[in-house]
N, C-alpha and C positions, 0 to 999 in steps of 0.2 A: 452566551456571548463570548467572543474571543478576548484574550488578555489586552492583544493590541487595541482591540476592538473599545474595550473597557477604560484602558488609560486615555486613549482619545478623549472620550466623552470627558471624563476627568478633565483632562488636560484643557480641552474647549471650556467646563465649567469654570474651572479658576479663572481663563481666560476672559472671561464675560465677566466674572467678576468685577475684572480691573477696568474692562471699557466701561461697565457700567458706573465703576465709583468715579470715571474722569471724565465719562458725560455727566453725570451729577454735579462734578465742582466747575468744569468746562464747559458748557454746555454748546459753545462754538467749535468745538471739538466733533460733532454732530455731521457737519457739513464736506469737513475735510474726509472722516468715514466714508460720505455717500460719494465722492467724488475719488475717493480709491487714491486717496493723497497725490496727485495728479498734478497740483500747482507747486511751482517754486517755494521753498520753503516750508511746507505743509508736514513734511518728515518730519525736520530739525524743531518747529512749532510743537507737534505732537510727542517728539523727546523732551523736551521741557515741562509739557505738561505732565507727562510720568514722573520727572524727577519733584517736581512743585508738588506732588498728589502724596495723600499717604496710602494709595489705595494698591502699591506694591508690598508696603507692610500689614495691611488689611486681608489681602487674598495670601500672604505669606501666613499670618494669623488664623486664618480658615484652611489652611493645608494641614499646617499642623494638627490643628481640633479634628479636624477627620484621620488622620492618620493616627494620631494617637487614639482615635473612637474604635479605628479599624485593628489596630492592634489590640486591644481591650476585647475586642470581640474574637478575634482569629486567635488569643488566648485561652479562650475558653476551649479550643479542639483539641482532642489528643493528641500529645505528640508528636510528632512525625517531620519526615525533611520535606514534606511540603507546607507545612505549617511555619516553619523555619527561613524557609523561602520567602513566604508570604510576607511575614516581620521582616525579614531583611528589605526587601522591596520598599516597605514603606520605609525604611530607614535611608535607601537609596533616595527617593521620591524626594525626602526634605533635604538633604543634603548636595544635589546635585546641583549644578553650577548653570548648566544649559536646559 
């Protein structure tokens, strides 16, 4: 699998994460999804419920736990500047803004 290829999936899982923890506590949240936010207000509604949710600091909490599982593990390879890489990425990963 390609790198881009890999952070995608990543990227989508964390993602799901979070709908799933704001359909959990939202569950009208559900609707606005199926209808592709579509109605007046449905943006601005589903921005509140992210900020109302803990479920940005939940999938923030599970990025970490894997990156640091991932580092623990890409530790164990010998040396090298692709190894190095690889830890830095993940040090990218939690710290990046976008």
């Amino acid at each position: 699998m390609k790198m881009c290829s890999y952070l995608h999936v990543v990227y989508k899982g964390f993602f799901s994460t979070l709908i799933s923890q704001l359909l959990f506590e939202f569950p009208e949240m559900n609707a606005m999804i199926m209808r592709r936010f579509s109605l007046p207000g449905d943006v601005d509604r589903a921005r509140q419920y992210v900020l109302q949710s803990d479920g940005v600091q939940q999938t923030t909490y599970l990025a970490q736990r894997y990156c640091h599982e991932a580092v623990r593990e890409i530790s164990k390879l010998r040396p090298s500047p692709e190894r190095d890489a690889l830890i830095q990425l993940s040090e990218i990963v939690l710290t990046r803004d976008k």
